[in-house]
N, CA, C and O of each residue as an XYZ file, in Angstrom:
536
protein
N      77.493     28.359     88.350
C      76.186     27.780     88.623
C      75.323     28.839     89.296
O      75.834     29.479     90.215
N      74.095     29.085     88.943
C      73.058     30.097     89.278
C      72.210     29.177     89.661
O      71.973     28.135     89.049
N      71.699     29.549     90.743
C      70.347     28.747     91.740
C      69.265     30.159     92.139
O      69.567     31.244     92.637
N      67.958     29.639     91.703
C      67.007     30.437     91.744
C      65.552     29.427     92.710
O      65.086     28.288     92.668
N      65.412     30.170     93.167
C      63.843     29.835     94.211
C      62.473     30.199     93.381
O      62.569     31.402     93.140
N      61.659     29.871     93.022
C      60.152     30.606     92.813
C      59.516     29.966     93.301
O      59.461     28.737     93.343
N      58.691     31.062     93.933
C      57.176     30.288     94.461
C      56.292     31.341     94.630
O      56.578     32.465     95.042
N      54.497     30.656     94.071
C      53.536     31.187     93.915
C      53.298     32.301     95.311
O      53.756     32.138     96.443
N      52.559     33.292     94.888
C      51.966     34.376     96.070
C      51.459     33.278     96.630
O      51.629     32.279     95.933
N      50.854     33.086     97.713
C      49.955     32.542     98.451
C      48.555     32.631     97.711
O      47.914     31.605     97.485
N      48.103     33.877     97.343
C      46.582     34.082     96.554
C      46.839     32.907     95.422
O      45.846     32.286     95.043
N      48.030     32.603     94.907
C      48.160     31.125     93.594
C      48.288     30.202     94.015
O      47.824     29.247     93.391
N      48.455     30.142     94.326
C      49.534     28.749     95.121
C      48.573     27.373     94.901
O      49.082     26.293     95.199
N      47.243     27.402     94.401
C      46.538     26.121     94.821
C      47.231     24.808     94.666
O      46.493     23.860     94.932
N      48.589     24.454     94.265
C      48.723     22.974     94.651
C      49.382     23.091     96.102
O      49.735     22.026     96.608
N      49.614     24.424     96.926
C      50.038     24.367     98.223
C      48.813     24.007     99.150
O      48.715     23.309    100.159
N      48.164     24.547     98.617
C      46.345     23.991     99.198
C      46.100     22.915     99.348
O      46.063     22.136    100.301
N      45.947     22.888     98.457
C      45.894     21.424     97.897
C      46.728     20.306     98.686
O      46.284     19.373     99.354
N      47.705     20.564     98.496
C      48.919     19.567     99.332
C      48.589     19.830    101.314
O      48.975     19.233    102.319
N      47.716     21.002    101.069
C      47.762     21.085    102.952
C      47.034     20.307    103.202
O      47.418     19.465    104.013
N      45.549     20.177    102.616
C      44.326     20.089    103.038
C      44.656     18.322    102.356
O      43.741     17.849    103.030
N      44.969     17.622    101.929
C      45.419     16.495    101.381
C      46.372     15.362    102.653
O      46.251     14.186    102.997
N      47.317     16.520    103.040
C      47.923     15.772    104.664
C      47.226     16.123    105.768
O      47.594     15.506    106.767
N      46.389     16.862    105.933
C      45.421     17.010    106.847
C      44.880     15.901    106.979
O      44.974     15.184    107.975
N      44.207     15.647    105.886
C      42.906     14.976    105.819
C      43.892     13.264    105.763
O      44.029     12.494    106.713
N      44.291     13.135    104.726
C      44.761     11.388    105.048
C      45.831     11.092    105.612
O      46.410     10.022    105.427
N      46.195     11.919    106.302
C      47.685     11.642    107.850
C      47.236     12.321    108.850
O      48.051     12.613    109.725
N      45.765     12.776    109.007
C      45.816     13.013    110.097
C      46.616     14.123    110.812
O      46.409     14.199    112.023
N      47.502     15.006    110.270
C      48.287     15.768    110.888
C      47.889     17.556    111.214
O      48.244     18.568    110.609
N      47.071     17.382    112.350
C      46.198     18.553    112.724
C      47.107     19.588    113.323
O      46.541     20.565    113.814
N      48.560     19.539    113.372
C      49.773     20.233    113.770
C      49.920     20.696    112.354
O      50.347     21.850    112.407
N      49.772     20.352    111.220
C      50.165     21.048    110.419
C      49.785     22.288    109.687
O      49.119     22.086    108.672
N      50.121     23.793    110.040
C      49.323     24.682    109.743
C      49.496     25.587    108.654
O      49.053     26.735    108.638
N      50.342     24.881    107.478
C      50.989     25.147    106.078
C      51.755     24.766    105.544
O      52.746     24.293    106.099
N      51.589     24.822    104.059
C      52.670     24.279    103.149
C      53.274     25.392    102.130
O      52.592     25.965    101.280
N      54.158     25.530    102.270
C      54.772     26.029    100.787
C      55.657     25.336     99.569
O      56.694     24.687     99.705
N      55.078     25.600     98.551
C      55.780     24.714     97.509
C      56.376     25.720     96.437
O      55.831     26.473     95.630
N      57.558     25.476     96.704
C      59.016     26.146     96.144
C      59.576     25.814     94.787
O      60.430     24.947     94.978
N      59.494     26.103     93.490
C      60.318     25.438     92.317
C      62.041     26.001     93.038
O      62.306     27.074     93.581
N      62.799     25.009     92.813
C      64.391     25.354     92.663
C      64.684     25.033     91.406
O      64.302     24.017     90.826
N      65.588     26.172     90.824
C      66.178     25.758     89.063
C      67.778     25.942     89.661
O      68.190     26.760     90.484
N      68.368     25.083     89.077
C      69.825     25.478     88.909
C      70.408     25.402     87.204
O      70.323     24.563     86.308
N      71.007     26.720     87.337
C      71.386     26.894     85.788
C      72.838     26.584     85.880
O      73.440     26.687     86.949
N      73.526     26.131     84.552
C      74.840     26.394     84.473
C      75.115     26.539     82.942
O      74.689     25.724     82.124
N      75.892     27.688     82.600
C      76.241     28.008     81.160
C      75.419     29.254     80.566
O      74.945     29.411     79.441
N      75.408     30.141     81.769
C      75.037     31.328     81.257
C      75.316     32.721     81.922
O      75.131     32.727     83.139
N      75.667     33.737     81.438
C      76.314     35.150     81.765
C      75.266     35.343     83.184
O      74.479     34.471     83.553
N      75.461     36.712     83.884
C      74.593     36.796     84.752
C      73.672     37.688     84.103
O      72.687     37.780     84.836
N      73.520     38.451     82.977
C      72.930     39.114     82.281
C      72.035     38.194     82.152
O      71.064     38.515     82.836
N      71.820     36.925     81.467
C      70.869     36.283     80.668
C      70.483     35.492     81.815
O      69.442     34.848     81.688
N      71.078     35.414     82.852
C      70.069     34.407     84.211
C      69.125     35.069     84.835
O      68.093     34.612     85.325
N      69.689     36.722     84.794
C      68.182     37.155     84.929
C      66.939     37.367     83.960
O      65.754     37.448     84.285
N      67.481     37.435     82.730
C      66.810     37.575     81.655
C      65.854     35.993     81.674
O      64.663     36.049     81.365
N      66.260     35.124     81.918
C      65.785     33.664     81.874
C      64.813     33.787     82.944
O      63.634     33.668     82.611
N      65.134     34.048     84.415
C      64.101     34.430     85.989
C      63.264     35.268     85.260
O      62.154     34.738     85.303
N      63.199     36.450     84.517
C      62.087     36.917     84.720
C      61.221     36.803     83.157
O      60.339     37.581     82.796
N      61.715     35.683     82.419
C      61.404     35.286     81.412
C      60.535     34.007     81.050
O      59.409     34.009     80.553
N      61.134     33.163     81.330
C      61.058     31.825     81.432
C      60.647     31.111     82.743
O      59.636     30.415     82.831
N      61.739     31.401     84.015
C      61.152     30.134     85.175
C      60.109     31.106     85.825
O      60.138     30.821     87.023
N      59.320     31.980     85.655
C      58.879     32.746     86.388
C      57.663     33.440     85.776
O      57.688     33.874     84.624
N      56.580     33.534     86.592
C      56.104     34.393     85.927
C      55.715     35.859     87.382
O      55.544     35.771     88.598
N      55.718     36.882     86.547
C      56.337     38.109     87.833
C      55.249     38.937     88.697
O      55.375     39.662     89.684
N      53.819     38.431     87.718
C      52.895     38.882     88.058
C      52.813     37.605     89.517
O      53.248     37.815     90.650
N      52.319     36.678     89.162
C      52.150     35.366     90.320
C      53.200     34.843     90.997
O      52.969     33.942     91.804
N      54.821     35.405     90.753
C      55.852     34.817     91.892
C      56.487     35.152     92.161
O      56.865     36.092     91.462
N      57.449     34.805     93.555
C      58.153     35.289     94.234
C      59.423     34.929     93.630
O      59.359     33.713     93.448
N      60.731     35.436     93.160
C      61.987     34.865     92.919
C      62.984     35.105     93.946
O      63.278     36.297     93.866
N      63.790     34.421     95.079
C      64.867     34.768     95.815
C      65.714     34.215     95.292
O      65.405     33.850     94.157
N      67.007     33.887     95.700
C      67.892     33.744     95.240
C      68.423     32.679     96.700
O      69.225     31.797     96.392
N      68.027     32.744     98.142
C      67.749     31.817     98.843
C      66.772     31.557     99.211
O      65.742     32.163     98.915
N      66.876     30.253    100.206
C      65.648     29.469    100.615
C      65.503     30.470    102.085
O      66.412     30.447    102.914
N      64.339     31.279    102.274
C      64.036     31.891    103.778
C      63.164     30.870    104.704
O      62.052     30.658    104.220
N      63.381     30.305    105.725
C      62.460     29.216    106.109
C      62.484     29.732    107.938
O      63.468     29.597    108.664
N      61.173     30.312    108.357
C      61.025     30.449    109.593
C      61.376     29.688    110.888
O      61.546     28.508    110.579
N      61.567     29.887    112.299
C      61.653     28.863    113.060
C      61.012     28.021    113.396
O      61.449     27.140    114.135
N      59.414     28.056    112.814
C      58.609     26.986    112.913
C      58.195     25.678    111.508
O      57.295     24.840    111.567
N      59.264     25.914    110.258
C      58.901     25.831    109.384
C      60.572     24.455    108.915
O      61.741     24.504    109.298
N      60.051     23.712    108.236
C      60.919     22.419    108.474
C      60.889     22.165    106.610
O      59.755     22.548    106.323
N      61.475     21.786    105.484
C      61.757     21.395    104.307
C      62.307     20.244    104.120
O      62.917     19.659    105.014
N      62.127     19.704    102.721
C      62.710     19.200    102.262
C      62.225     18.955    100.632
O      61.038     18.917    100.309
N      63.210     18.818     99.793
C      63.564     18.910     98.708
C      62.897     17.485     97.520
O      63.054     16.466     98.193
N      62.592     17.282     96.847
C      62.013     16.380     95.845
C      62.480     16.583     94.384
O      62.255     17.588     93.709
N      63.184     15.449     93.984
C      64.272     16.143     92.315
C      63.978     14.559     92.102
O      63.324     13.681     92.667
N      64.868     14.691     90.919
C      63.913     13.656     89.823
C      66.337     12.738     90.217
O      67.398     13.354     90.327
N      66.121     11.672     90.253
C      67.489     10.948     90.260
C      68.621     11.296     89.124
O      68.315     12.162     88.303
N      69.686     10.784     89.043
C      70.467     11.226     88.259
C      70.283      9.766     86.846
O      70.449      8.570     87.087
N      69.959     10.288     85.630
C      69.629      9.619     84.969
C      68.079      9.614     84.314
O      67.777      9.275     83.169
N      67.307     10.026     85.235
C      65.708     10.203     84.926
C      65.542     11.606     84.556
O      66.149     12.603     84.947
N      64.293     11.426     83.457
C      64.484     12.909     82.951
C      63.331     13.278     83.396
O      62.298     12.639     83.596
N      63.754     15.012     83.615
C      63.134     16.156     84.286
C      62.751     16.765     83.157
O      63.596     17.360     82.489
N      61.137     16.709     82.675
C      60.440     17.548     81.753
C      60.788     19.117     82.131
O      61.311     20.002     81.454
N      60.402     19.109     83.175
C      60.840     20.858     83.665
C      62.013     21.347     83.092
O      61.996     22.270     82.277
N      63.267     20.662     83.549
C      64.233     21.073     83.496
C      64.752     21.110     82.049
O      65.256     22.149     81.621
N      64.651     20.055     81.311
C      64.531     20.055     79.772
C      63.792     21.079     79.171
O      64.261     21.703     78.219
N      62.577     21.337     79.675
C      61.729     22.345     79.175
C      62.607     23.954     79.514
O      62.902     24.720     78.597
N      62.837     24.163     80.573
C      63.608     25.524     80.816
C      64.764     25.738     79.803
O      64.833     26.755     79.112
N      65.796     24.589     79.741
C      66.756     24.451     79.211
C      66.725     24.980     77.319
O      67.504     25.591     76.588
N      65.251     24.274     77.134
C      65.258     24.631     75.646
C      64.768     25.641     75.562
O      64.739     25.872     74.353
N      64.241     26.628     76.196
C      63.715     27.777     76.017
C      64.695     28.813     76.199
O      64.626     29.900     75.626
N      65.480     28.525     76.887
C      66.638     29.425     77.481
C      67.810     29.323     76.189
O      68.580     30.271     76.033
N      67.885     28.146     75.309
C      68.603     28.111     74.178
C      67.892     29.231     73.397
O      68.459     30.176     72.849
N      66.748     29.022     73.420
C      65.797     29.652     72.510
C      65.987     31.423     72.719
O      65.924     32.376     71.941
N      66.234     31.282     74.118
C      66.537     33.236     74.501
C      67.458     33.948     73.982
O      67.453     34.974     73.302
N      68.802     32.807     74.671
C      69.640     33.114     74.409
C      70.821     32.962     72.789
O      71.921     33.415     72.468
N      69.758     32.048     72.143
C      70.409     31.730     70.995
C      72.199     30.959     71.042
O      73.034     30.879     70.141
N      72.239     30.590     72.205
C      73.352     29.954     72.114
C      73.657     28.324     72.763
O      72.587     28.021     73.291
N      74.413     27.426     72.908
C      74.846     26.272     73.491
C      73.176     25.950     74.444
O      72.354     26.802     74.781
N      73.144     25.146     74.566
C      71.611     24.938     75.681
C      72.321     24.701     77.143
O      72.991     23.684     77.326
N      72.185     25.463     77.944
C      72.482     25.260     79.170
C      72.471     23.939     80.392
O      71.461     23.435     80.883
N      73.261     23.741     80.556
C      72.451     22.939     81.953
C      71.594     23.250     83.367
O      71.815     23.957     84.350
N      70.586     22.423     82.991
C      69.392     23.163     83.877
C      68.862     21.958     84.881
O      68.940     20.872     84.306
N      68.474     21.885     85.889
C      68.088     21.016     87.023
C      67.113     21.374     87.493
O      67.167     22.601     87.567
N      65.633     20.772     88.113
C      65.007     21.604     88.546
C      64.552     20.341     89.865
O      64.738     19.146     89.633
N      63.872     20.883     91.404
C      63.588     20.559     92.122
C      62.215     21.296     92.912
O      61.947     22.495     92.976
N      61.448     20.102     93.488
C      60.567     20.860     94.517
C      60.629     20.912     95.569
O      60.222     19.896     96.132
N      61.093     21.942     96.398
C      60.522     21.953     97.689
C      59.635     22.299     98.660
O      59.091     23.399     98.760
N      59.440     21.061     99.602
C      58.127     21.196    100.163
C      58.862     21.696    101.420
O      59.841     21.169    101.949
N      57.805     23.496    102.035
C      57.814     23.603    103.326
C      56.835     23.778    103.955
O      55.842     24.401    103.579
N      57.067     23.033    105.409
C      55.704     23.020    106.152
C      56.130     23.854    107.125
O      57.279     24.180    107.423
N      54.654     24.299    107.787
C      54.931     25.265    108.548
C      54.239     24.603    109.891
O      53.158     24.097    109.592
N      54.507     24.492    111.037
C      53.889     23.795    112.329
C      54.792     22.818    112.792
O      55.913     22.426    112.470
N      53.713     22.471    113.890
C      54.837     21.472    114.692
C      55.352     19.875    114.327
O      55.205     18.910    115.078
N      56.056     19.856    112.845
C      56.356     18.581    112.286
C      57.137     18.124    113.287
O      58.124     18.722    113.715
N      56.491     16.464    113.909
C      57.630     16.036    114.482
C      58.429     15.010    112.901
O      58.120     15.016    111.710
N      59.585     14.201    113.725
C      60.318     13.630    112.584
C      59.234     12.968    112.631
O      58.415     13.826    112.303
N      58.397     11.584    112.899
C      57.798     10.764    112.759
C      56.686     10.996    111.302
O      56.494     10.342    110.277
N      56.166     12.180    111.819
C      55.134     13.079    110.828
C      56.343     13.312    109.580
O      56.234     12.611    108.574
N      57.279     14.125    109.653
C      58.034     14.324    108.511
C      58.243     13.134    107.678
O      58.289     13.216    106.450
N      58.386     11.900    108.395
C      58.823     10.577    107.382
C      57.309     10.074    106.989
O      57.171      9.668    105.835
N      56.285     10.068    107.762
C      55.350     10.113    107.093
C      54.741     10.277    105.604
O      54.339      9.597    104.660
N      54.969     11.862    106.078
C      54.945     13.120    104.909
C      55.680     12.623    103.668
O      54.971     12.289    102.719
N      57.263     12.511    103.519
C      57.847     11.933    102.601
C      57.292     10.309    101.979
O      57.298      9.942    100.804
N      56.859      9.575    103.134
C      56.672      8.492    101.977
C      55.227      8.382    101.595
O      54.992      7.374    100.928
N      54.177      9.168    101.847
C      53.248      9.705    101.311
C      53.343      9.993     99.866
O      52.408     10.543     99.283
């Protein structure tokens, strides 16, 4: 299993904007002084040759993103994760999956994909559960 991170430069990022200035404004949460929004892919059924070939192919684009391989999250900076249930389908992840058949010309991989949201400021929990059922 291969797990990959991307996320927009900051200069792209507008649904991180977007998502700041959005909990600002209808929660009220004037502690909050950023968001970052993270794609997670997890692959399974492919060499390590072709997972990078897929990162800098497919989940990525290299001009506009960052790829790690972990999650780096500061001491002021709090996450959590948003994925689609087991059973409900993930356009993303379907979408990666067939393209990556398409690369690699072989078996279609299993592919998962998730968002995570990190904020940066003083989330208390109260604000964090907020945030989530927002």
């Amino acid at each position: 299993m291969n797990r990959i991170f991307v996320e927009k430069l900051p200069l792209f990022n507008a649904e991180a904007r977007h998502l700041l200035h959005d909990l600002r404004e209808s929660l009220d949460l004037a502690a909050l002084e950023g968001v970052r929004i993270i794609q997670r892919y997890d692959i399974d059924g492919l060499t390590d040759a072709q997972f990078e070939q897929a990162v800098r192919l497919i989940l990525s684009e290299p001009q506009v993103d960052v790829t790690t391989a972990t999650l780096a999250l500061s001491a002021n900076e709090t996450a959590f994760a948003v994925e689609y249930l087991p059973g409900q389908f993930d356009q993303r992840a379907d979408s990666a999956a067939q393209c990556v058949q398409i690369l690699t010309g072989q078996e279609r991989p299993l592919v998962s994909s998730a968002k995570i949201v990190v904020l940066d400021g003083n989330v208390s929990a109260d604000d964090l559960a907020r945030i989530k059922s927002y």
